[in-house]
C-alpha positions as semicolon CSV with decimal commas, in nm:
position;residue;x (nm);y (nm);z (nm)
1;X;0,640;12,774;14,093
2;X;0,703;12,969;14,453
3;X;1,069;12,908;14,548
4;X;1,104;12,849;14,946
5;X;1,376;13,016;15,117
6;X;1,727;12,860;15,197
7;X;1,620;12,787;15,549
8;X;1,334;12,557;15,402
9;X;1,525;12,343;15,121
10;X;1,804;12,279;15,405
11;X;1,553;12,195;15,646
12;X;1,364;11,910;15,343
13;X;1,702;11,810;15,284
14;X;1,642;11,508;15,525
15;X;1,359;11,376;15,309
16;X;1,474;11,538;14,922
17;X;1,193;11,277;14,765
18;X;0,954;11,470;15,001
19;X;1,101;11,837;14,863
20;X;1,080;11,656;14,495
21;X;0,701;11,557;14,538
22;X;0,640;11,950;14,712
23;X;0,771;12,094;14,413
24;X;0,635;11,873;14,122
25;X;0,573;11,524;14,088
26;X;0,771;11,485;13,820
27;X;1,080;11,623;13,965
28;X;1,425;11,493;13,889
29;X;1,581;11,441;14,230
30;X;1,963;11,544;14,241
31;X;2,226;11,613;14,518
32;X;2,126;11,841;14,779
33;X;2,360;12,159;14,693
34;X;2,134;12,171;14,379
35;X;1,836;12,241;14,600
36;X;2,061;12,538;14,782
37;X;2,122;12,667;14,444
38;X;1,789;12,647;14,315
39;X;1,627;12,824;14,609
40;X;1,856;13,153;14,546
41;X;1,867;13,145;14,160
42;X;1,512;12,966;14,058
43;X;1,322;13,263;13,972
44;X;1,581;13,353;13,716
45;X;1,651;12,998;13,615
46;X;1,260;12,988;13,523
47;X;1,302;13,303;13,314
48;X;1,586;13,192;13,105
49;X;1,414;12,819;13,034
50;X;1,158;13,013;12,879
51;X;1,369;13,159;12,658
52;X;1,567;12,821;12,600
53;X;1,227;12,619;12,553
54;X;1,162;12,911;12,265
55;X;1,423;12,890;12,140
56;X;1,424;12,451;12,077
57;X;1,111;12,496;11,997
58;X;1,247;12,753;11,687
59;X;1,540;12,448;11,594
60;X;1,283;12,183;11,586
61;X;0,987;12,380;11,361
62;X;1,338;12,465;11,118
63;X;1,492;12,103;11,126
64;X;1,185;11,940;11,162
65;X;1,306;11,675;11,453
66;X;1,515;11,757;11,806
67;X;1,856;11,829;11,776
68;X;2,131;11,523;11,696
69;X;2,369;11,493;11,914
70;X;2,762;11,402;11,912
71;X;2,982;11,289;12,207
72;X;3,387;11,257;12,151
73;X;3,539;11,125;12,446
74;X;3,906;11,060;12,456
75;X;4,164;10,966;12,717
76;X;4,403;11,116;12,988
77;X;4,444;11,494;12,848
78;X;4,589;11,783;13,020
79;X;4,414;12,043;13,033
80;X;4,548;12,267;12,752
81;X;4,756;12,031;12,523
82;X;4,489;12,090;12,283
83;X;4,229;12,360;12,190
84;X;4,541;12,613;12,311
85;X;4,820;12,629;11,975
86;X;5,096;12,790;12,191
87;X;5,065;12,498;12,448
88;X;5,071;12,231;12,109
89;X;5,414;12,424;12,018
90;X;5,490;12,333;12,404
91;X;5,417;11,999;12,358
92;X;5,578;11,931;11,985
93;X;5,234;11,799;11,848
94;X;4,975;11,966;11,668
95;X;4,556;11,955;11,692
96;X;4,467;12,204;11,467
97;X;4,080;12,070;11,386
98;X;4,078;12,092;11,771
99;X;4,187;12,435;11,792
100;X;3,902;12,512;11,536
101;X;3,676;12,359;11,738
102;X;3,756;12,575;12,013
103;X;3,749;12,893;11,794
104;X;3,419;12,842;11,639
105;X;3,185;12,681;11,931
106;X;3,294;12,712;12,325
107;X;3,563;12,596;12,537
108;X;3,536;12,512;12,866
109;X;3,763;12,613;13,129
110;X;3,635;12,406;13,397
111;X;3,500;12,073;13,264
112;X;3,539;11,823;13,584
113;X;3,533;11,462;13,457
114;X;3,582;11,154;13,721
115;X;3,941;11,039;13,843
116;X;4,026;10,737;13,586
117;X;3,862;10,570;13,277
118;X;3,542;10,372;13,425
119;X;3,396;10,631;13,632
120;X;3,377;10,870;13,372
121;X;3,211;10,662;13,141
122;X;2,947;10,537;13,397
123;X;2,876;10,884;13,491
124;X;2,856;11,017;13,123
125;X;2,601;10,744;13,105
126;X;2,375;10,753;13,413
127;X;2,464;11,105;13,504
128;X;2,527;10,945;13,824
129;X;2,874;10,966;14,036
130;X;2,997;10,586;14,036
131;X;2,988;10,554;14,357
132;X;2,676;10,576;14,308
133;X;2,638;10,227;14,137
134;X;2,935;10,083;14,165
135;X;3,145;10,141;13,863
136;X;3,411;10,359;14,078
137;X;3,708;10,147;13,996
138;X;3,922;10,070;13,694
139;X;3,819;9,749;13,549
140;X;4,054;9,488;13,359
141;X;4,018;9,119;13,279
142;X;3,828;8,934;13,343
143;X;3,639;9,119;13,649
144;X;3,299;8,911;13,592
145;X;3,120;9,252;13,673
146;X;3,016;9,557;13,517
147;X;2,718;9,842;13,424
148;X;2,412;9,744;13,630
149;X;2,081;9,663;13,400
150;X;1,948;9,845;13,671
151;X;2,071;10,178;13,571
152;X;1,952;10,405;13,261
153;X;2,190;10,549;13,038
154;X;2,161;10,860;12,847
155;X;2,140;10,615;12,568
156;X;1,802;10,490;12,687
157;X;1,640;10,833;12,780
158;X;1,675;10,930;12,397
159;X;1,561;10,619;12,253
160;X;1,242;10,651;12,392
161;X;1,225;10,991;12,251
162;X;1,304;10,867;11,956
163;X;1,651;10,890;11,892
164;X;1,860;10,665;11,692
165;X;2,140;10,589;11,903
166;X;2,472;10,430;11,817
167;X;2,823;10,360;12,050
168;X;3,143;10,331;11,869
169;X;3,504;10,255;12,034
170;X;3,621;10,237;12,402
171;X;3,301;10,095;12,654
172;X;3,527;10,041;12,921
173;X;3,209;9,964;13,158
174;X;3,209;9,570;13,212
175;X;3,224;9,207;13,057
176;X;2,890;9,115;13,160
177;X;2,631;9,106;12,920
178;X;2,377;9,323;13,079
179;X;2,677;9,604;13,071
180;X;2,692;9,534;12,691
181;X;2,639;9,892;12,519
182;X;2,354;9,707;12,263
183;X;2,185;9,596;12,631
184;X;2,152;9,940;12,736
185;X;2,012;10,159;12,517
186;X;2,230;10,153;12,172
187;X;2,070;10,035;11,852
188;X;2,421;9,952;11,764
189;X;2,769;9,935;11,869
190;X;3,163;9,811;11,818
191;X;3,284;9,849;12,140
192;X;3,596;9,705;12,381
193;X;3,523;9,620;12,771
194;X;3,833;9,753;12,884
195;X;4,106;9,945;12,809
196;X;4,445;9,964;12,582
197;X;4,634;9,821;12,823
198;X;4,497;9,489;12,539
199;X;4,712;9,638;12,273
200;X;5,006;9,458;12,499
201;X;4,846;9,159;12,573
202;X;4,964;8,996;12,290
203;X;5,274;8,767;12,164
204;X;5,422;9,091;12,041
205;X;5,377;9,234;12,355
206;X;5,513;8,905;12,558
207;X;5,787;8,904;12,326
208;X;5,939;9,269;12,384
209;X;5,855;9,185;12,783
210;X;5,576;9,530;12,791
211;X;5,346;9,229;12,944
212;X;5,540;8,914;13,143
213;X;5,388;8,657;13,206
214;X;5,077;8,625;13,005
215;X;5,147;8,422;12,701
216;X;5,192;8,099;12,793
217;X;5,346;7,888;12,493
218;X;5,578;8,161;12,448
219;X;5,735;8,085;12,850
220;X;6,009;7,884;13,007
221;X;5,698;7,644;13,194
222;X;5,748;7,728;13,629
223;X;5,786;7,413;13,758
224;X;5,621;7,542;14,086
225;X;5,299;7,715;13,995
226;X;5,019;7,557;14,136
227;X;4,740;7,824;14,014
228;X;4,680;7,789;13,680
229;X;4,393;8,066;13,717
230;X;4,553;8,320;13,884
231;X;4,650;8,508;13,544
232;X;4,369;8,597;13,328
233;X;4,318;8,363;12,965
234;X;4,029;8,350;12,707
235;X;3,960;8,735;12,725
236;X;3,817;8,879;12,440
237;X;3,923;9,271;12,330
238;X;3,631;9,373;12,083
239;X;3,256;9,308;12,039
240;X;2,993;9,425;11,819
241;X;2,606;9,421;11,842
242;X;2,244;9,523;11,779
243;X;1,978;9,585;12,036
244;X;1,810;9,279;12,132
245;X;2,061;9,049;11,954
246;X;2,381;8,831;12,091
247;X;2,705;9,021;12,039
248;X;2,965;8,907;11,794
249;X;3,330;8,909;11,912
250;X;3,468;9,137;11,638
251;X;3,803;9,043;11,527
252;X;4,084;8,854;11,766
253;X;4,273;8,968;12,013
254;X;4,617;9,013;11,826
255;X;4,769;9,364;11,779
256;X;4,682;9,372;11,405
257;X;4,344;9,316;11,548
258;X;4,389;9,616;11,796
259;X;4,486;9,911;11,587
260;X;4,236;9,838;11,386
261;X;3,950;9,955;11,616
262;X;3,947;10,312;11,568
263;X;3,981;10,328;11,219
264;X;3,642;10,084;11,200
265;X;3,466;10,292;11,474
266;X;3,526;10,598;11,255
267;X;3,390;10,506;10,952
268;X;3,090;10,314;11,119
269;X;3,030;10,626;11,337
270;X;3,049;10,834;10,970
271;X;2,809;10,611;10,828
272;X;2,589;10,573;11,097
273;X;2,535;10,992;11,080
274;X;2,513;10,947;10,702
275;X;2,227;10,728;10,736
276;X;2,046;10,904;10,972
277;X;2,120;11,225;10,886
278;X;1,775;11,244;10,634
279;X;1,576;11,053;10,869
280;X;1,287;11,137;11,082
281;X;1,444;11,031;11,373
282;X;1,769;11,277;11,508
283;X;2,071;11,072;11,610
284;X;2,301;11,066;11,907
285;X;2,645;10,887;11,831
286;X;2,915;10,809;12,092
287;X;3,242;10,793;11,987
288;X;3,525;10,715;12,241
289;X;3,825;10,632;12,078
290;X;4,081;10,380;12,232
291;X;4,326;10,641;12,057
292;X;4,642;10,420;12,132
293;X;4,876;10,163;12,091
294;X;5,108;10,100;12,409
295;X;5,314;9,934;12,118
296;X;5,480;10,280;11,932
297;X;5,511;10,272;11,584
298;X;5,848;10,284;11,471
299;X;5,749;10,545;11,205
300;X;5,729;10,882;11,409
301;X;5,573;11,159;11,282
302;X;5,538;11,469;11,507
303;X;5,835;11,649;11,719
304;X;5,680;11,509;12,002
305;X;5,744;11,136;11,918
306;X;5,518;10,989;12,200
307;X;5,234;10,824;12,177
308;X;5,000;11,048;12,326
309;X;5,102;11,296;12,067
310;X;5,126;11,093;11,763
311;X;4,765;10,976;11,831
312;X;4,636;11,317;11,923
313;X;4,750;11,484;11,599
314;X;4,660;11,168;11,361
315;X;4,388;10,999;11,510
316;X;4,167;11,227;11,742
317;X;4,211;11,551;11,613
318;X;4,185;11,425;11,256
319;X;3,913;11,271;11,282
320;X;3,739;11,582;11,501
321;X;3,813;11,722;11,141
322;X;3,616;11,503;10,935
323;X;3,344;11,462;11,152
324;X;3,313;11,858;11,131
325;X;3,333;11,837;10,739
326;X;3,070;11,591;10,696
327;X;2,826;11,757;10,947
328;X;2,870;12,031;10,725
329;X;2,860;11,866;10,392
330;X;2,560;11,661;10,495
331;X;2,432;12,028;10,578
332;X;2,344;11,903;10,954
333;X;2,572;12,108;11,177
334;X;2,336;12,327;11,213
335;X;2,095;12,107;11,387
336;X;2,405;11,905;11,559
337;X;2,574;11,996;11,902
338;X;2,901;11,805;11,919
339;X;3,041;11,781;12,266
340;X;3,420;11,701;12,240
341;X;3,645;11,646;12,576
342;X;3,879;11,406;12,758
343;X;3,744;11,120;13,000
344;X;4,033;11,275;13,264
345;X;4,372;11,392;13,342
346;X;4,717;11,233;13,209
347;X;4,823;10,928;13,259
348;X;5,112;11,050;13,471
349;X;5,191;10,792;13,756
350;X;5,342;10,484;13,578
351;X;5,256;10,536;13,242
352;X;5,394;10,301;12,975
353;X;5,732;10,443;12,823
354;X;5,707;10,649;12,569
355;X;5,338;10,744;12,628
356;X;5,446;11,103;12,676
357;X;5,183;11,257;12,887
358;X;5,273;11,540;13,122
359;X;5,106;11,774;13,417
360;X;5,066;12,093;13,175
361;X;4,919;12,277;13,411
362;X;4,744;12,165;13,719
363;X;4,872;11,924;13,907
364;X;4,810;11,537;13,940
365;X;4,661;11,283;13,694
366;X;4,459;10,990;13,611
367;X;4,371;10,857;13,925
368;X;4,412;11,162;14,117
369;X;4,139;11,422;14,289
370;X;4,379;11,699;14,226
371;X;4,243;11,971;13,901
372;X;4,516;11,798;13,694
373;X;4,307;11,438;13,760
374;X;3,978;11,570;13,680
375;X;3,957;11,927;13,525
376;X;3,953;11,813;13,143
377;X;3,982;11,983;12,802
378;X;3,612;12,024;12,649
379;X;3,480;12,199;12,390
380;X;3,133;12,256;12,225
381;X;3,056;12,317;11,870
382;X;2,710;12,412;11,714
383;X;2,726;12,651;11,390
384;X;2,505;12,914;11,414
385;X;2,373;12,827;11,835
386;X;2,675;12,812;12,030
387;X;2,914;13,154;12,014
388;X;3,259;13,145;12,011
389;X;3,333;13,213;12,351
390;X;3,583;13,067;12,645
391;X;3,347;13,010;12,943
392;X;3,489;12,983;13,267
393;X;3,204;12,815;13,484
394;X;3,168;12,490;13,657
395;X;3,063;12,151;13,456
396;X;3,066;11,809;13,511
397;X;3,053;11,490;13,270
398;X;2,758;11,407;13,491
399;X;2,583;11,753;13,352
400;X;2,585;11,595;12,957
401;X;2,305;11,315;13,076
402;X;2,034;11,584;13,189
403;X;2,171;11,845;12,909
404;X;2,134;11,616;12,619
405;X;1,753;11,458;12,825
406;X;1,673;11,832;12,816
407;X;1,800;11,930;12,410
408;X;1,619;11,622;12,292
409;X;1,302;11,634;12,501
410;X;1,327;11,360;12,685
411;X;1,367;11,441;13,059
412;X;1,009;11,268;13,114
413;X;1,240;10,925;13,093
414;X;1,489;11,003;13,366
415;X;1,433;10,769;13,634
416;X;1,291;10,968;13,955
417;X;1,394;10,672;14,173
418;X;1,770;10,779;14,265
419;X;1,977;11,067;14,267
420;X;2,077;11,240;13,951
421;X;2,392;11,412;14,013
422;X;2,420;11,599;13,614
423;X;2,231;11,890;13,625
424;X;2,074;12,062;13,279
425;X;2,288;12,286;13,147
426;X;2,161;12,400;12,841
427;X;2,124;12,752;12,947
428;X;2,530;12,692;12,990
429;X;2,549;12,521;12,603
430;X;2,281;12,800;12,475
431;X;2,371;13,125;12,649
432;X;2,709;13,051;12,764
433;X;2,945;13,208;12,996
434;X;2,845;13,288;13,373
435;X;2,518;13,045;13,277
436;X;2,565;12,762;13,433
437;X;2,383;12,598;13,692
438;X;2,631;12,427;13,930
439;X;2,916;12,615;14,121
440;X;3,030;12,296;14,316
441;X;3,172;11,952;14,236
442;X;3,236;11,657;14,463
443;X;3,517;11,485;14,355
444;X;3,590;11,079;14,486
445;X;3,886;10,851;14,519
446;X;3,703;10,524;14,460
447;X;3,450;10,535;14,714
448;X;3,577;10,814;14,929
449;X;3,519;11,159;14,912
450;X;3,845;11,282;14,833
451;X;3,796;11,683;14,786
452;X;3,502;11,908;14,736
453;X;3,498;12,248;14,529
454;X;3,311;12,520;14,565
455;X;3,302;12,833;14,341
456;X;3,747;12,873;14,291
457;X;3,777;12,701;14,646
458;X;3,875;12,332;14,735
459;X;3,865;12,146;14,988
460;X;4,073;11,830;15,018
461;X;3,898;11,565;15,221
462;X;4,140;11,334;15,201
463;X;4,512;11,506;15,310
464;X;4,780;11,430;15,518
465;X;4,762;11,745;15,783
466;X;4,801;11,613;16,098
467;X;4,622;11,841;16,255
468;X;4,362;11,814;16,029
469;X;4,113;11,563;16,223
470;X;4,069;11,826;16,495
471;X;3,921;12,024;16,249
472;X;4,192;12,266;16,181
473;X;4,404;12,168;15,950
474;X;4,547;12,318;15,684
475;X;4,326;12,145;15,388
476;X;4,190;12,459;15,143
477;X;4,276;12,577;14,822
478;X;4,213;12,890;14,637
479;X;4,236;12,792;14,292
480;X;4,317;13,099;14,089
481;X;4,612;13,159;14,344
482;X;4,740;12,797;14,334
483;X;4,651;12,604;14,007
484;X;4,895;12,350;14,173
485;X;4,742;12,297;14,534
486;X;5,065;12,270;14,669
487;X;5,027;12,584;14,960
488;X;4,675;12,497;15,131
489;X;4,580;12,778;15,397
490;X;4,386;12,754;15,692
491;X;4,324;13,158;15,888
492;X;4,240;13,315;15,515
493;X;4,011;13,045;15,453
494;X;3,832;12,986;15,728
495;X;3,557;13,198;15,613
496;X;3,483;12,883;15,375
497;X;3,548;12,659;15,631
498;X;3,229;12,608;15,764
499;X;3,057;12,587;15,387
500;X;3,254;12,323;15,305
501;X;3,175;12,115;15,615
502;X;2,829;12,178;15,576
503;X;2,819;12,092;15,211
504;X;2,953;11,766;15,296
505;X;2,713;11,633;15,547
506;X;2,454;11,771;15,290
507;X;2,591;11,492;15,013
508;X;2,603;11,233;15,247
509;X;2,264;11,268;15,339
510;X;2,158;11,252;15,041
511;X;2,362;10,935;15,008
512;X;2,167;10,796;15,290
513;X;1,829;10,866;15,174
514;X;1,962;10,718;14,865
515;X;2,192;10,430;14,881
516;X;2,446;10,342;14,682
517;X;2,346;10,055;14,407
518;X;2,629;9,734;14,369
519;X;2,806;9,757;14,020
520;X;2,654;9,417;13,840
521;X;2,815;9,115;13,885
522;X;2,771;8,775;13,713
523;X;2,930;8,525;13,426
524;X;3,102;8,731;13,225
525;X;3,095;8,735;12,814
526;X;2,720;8,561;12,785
527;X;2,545;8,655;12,507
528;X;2,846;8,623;12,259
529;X;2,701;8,415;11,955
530;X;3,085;8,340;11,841
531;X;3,260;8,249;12,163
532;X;3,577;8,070;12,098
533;X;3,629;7,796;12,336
534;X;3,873;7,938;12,586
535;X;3,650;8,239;12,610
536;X;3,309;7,984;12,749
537;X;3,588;7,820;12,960
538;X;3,705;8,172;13,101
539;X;3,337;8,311;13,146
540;X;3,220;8,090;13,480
541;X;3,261;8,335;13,796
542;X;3,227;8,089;14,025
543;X;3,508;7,919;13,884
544;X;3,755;8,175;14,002
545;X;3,543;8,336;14,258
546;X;3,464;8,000;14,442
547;X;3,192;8,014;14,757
548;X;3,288;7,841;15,054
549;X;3,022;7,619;15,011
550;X;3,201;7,532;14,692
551;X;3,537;7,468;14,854
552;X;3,394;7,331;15,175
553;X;3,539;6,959;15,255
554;X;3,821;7,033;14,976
555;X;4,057;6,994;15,235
């Protein structure tokens, strides 16, 4: 392949499907700074895919089938609180099977994840940014919306290269049933549409007033309410299901019922990677923990006592410890890269009390567009192919969809349709540090572009410079220098300045060409074969999103 000059990608930039077809007609189409990058580092991307493609090729004549693939994805860590034992003693909690993790395989200094819960997951899944299709907000129930059937998860790339594919734990991606994990892609799956903000919504949590309001038979009845659907009823917490089946609510939605999710997800996501481990087929197994109660246990066992820590040192990194033993006892981790990482920053604003999550090091958290929002702990451990090494270039969640398409030959089934904002980094996974393929990250607040980063600079998009709409203000950060982006500069950066606009108007073109997709919206909990009652009476959406055709002549 002859790699055109900057000039020439910038200049195809208005028509990228055009610059996709030029180079290949099967090209994967991405966000135009990938183009910029590829036209100055092609040539010696080509070389080291050689080497990579050799290299696979070795794994899968040894192991017979493409690797199997892991994916631990927990919630709102600071970077640092784990992999780092001096920042554990910080923090009074231990992960120790963590910190082995991060010994053995790689850890990743600069793993960008998405602003809040949802977004993460989608992109994980579509290698997409969600504002992309939709799923840019936080959703909670009953939102009658969720994962389009219109996108393609990771989950469906590998299936139709074979893979056995499972989900286990925290979905967090919708109530509809075409957002159901079993409806797109996963053989199987145990999985919650929203969050632990559930573990309250219960009469224990009514009764200690950590949710007001919700309840009913356990309140004083308001003799003026006049909306008796304004507060959500008939939700359901858990569901399980099989590809091309109807989902099973799993459970109730009492607190009993709650902390009882991760401890099933475990051992089905053990025995799923039991029974596969044998097979013909190689495996990829999602496991996203809910990880907490916002109900503490009265029993306290770390220095810590919060609940972030207690369920960092006994639930997530335990379990990172038995999932390492039984790759190893099944005598698979050789032919098993397990990514392990947080979905984004701490829980910081507002948090439930007790939760005990804290700004360790950069600033801002869930929610925010700040490093301490998105810039994750993440690790990656595969005996005998990844080196112990910290690496300290540029990823983002978006980057595991094309990574593990690439590792398990299956990049022929990502859709060429839309933009694909992951790019593969297996030469990062494979040869590590200084290897990756990305040096920038675009970074939303919802649907706004709230900063951009390039190389250690930022750019905050969104600030509150007044000067900063005539193009002058004070809005750039040089990250080594400021971990905190609390001193932005303006005369030393304006060398950047420039870059950064340009590399803005470059992603919204590419938005243009490609428009955003709607999140999907419909009836939500369809396709549940054990509905209870008040769930079927809670599922209509045009019962509480009425059409004024609906209301029309009401008054």
């Amino acid at each position: 392949m002859k790699f055109q000059p900057l000039w020439a990608f910038a200049a195809c930039l208005l028509s990228l499907s055009a610059c996709a077809r030029d180079a290949s007609q099967q090209a994967i189409v991405h966000d135009a700074e990938h183009y910029v990058l590829l036209s100055q580092n092609g040539e010696q991307w080509q070389k080291e895919d050689k080497t990579i493609d050799a290299k696979l090729a070795e794994l899968r004549k040894k192991y017979g089938k493409a690797p199997n693939i892991v994916h631990v994805l927990w919630d709102d860590t600071s970077y640092g609180d784990v992999g780092i034992p001096a920042i554990n003693i910080i923090r009074g909690f231990s992960t120790p099977n963590i910190n082995r993790m991060a010994a053995e395989g790689a850890m990743y200094s600069r793993m960008y994840s998405e602003p809040s819960c949802t977004p993460t997951r989608a992109a994980a899944m579509t290698g997409r940014h969600p504002v992309r299709n939709g799923m840019y907000g936080v959703g909670f129930p009953i939102e009658y919306k969720g994962l389009s059937g219109q996108e393609k998860t990771i989950a469906e790339v590998l299936s139709e290269a074979g893979y056995a594919t499972a989900f286990y734990g925290k979905w967090h991606l919708g109530d509809i049933e075409e957002s159901y994990p079993h409806n797109q892609g996963f053989d199987e799956a145990l999985f919650t549409p929203y969050n632990q903000v559930l573990s309250l919504w219960n009469k224990m949590g009514e009764g200690v007033n950590a949710v007001q309001g919700l309840i009913k038979p356990m309140l004083v009845k308001d003799p003026y309410a006049k909306d008796k659907g304004f507060t959500a009823s008939g939700w359901v917490m858990t569901l399980e299901g099989k590809k091309g089946q109807q989902a099973q609510e799993w459970g109730d939605t009492s607190h009993n019922t709650y902390v009882k999710i991760d401890p099933e997800s475990q051992k089905r996501t053990l025995d799923f990677i039991r029974r596969n481990a044998d097979g013909d087929k190689p495996f990829y197994v999602a496991y996203w923990p809910n990880m907490t109660s916002f109900i503490p246990n009265p029993k306290k066992r770390t220095l810590s006592r919060s609940l972030f820590g207690e369920s960092m040192q006994y639930n997530v990194d335990a379990f990172i410890g038995r999932l390492m033993e039984e790759l190893k006892t099944l005598k698979i981790a050789e032919n098993t890269l397990v990514i392990a990482m947080a979905d984004n920053g701490p829980m910081s604003h507002n948090p439930p009390p007790g939760l005990g999550m804290t700004e360790t090091i950069f600033r801002g958290g869930k929610g925010d567009f700040t490093e301490g929002g998105v810039r994750v702990p993440a690790f990656a451990w595969w005996p005998g192919v990844v080196e112990p090494q910290l690496v300290g270039d540029i990823f983002h969640v978006t980057d595991l969809y094309t990574t593990f398409a690439r590792l398990g030959q299956a990049t022929t089934h990502i859709p060429r349709d839309r933009v694909i904002d992951g790019v593969d980094q297996t030469s990062l996974i494979l040869n590590g540090d200084t290897h990756s393929r990305r040096d920038y990250v675009h970074i939303y607040t919802g649907p706004v572009l709230g900063a951009t980063v390039k190389g250690h600079w930022k750019f905050h998009w969104v600030n509150d410079d007044p000067t900063s709409k005539s193009g002058i203000g004070a809005a750039m950060y040089n990250l080594l220098n400021d971990t905190r982006e609390h001193n932005p500069v303006l005369v030393n950066g304006v060398p950047h300045l420039e870059g950064f606009k340009r590399m803005r108007k470059r992603h919204l073109m590419t938005r243009k060409q490609y428009p955003d997709a709607p999140a999907g919206e419909g009836d939500a909990y369809t396709g549940i074969e054990n509905a209870r009652p008040e769930t079927l009476a809670a599922s209509k959406r045009d019962n509480y999103i009425p059409t004024p055709s609906r209301v029309a002549g009401s008054e």
